[in-house]
Structures are given as C-alpha cells and as structure tokens.
VEXMAR-299000 format. One line per 8 residues: number of its first residue (from 1); their letters; for each residue x, y, z of N, C-alpha, C. Coordinates in pm, 1 decimal, always signed. Layout:
NUM = A = X,Y,Z,X,Y,Z,X,Y,Z; ...
END
This chain:
1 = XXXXXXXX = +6828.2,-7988.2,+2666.9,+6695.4,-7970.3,+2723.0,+6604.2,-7910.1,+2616.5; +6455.3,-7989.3,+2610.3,+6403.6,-7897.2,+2468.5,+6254.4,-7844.0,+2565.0; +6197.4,-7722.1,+2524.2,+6070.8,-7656.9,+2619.6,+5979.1,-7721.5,+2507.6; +5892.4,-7810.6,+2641.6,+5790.2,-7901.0,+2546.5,+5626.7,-7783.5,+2543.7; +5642.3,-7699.8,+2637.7,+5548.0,-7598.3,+2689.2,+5558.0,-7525.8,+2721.2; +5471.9,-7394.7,+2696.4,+5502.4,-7295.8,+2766.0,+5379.6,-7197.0,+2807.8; +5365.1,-7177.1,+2930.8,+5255.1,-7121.4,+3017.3,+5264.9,-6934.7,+2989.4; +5235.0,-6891.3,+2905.8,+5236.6,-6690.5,+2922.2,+5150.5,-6630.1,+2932.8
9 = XXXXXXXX = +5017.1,-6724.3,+3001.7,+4862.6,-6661.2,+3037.2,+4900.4,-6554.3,+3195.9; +4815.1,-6490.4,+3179.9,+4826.8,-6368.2,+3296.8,+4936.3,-6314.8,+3338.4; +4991.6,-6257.6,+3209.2,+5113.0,-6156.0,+3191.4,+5066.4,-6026.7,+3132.8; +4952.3,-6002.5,+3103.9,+4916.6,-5813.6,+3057.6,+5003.1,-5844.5,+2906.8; +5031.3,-5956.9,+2828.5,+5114.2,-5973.4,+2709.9,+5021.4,-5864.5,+2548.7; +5081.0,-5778.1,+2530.4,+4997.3,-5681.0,+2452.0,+5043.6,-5731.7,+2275.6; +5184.0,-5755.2,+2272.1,+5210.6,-5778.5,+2193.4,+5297.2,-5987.6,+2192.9; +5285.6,-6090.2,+2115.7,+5285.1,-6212.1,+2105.9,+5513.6,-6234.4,+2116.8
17 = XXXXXXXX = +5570.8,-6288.4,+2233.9,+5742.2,-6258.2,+2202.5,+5745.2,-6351.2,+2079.0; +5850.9,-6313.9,+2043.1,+5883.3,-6401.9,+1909.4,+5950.2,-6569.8,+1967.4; +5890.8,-6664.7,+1906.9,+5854.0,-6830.6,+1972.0,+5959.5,-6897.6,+1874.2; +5951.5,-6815.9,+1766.8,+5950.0,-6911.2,+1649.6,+6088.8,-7025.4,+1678.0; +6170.9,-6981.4,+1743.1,+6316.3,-7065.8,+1773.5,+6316.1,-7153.9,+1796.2; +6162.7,-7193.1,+1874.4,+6181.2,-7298.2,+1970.6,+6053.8,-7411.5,+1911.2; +6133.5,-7473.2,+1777.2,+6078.5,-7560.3,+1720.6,+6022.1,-7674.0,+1770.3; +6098.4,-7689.9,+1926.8,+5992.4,-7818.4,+2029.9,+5879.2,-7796.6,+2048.9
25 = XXXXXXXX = +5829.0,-7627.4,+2073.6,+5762.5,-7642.2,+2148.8,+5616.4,-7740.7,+2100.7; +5536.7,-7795.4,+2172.1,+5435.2,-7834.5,+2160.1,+5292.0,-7792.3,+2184.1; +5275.0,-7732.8,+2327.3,+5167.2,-7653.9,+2400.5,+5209.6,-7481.1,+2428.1; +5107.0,-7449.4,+2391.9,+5178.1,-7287.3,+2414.3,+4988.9,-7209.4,+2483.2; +5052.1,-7185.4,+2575.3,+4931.8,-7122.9,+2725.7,+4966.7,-6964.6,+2667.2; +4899.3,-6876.6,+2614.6,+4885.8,-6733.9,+2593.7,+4733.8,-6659.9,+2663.8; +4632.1,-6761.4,+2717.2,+4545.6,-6730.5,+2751.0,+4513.8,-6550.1,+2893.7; +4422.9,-6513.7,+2848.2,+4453.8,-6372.1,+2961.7,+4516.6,-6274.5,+2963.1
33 = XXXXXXXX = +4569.0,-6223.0,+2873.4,+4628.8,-6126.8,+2803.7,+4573.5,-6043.4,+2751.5; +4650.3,-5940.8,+2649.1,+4566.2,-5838.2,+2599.1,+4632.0,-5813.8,+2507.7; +4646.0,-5983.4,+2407.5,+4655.2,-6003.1,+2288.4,+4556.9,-5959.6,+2203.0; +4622.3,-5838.9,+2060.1,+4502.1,-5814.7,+1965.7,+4543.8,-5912.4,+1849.1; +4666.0,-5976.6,+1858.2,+4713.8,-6064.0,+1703.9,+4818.5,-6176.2,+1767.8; +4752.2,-6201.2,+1686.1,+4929.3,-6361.8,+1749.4,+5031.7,-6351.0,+1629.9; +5122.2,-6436.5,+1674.5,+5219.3,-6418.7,+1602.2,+5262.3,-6527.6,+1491.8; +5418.0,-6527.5,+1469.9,+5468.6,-6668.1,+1432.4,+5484.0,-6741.3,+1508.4
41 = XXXXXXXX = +5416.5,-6914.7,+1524.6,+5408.7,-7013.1,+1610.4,+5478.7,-7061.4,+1559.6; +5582.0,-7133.9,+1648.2,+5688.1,-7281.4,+1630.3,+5641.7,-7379.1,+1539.8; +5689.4,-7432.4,+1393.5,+5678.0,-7509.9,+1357.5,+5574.9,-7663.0,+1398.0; +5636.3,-7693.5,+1499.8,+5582.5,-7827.9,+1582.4,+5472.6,-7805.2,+1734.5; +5421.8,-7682.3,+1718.9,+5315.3,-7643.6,+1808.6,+5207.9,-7707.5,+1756.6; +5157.8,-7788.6,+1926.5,+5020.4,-7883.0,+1864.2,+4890.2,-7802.0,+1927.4; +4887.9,-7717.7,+2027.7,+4792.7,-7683.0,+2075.6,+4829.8,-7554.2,+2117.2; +4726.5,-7459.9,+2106.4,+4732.6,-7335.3,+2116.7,+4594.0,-7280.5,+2207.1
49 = XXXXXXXX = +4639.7,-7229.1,+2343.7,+4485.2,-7153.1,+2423.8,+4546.2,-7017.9,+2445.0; +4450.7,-6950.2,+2354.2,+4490.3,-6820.4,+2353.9,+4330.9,-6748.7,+2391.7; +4243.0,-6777.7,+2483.0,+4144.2,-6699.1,+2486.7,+4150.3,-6576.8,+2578.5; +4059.0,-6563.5,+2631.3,+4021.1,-6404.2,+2728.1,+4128.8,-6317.4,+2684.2; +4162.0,-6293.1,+2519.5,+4239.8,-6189.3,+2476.7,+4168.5,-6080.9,+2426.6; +4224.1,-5986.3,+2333.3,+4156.8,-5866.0,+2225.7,+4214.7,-5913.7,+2124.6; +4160.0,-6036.3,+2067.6,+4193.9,-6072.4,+1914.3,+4086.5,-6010.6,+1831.1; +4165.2,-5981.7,+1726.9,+4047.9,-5921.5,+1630.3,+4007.6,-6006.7,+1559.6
57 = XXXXXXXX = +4101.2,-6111.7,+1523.7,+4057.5,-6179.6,+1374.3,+4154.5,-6331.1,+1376.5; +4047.2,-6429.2,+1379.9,+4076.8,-6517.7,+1387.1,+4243.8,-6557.9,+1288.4; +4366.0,-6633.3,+1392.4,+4475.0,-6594.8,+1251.5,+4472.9,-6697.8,+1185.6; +4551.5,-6661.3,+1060.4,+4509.9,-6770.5,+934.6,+4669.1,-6809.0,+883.2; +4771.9,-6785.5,+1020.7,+4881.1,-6832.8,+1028.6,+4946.5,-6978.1,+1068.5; +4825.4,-7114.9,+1078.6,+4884.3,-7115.4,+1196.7,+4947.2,-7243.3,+1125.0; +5072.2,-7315.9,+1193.8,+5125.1,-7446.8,+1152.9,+5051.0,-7542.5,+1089.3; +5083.0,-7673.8,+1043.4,+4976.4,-7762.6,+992.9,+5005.9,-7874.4,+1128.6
65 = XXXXXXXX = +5089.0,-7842.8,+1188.8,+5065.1,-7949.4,+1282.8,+4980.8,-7899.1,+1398.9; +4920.0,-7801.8,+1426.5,+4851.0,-7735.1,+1495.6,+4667.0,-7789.3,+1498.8; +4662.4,-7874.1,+1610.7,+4571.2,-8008.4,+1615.0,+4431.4,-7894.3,+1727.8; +4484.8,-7804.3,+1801.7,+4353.5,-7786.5,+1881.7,+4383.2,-7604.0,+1892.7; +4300.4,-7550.6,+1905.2,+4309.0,-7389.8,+1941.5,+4232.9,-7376.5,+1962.6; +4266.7,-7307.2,+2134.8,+4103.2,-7262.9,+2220.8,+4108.8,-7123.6,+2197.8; +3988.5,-7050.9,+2167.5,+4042.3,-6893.4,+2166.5,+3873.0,-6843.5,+2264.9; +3790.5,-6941.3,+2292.1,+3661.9,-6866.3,+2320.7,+3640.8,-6973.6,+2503.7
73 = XXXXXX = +3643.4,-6903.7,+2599.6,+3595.1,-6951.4,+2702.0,+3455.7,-6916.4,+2689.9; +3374.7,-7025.7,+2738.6,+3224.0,-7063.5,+2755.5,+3220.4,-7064.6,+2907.8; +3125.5,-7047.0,+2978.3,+3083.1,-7003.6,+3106.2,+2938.2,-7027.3,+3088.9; +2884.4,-7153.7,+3169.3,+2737.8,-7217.1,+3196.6,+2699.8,-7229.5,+3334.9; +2612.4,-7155.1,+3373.7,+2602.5,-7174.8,+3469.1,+2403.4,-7218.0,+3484.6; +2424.7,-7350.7,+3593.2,+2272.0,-7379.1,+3627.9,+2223.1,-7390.5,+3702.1
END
C-alpha cells in the first residue's frame, strides 16, 4: 500500500512530523495549523497547502518535483 496523500490541516500542528519516508507521497494538506517552518518534504511531493499557518519565511527547501504551493488564502467578498 503506498499513501498517495495526506490531510494534517486542523491539528494545532506547531512543529512539521518528519514525512520524509514516505517517498509516495504526492499531496500533503498541512493547512490550519500553527506552523512557523516546514520541514523536509518527500522527495515525490507534487503539491503542498500549507496556509492559515505562522510561517515566517517562505521555505527555500522544497523538492523539484513540487508543481503547486498554496500558503496564502484570499477571501473576496461582494
């Protein structure tokens, strides 16, 4: 069995668990937390939503296969 995703938004997550093992993964949900840093991402991670956190600084870690990263929710209202 390989984890193609993984959902860890609205867990109070302060600090990022260590991923790195799980070289499937593809989608990784960190959004809602009270992330100040991310971590080491899985090799083969294509998309990353890590917003409504306490990031300080955009990271300059991330895979090369790493195709989308949401870190800023927008809210329009008309």
């Amino acid at each position: 069995m390989r984890l193609l995703g993984s959902d860890l938004g609205f867990n109070q997550l302060a600090t990022m668990p260590d991923l790195s093992k799980l070289g499937k993964l593809a989608i990784l949900k960190l959004q809602n937390n009270a992330l100040t840093s991310l971590g080491t991402f899985p090799s083969n991670v294509t998309t990353i939503l890590a917003g409504s956190n306490k990031l300080a600084s955009f990271p300059t870690n991330l895979p090369s296969s790493v195709q989308a990263m949401y870190i800023m929710l927008l809210v329009f209202f008309c």
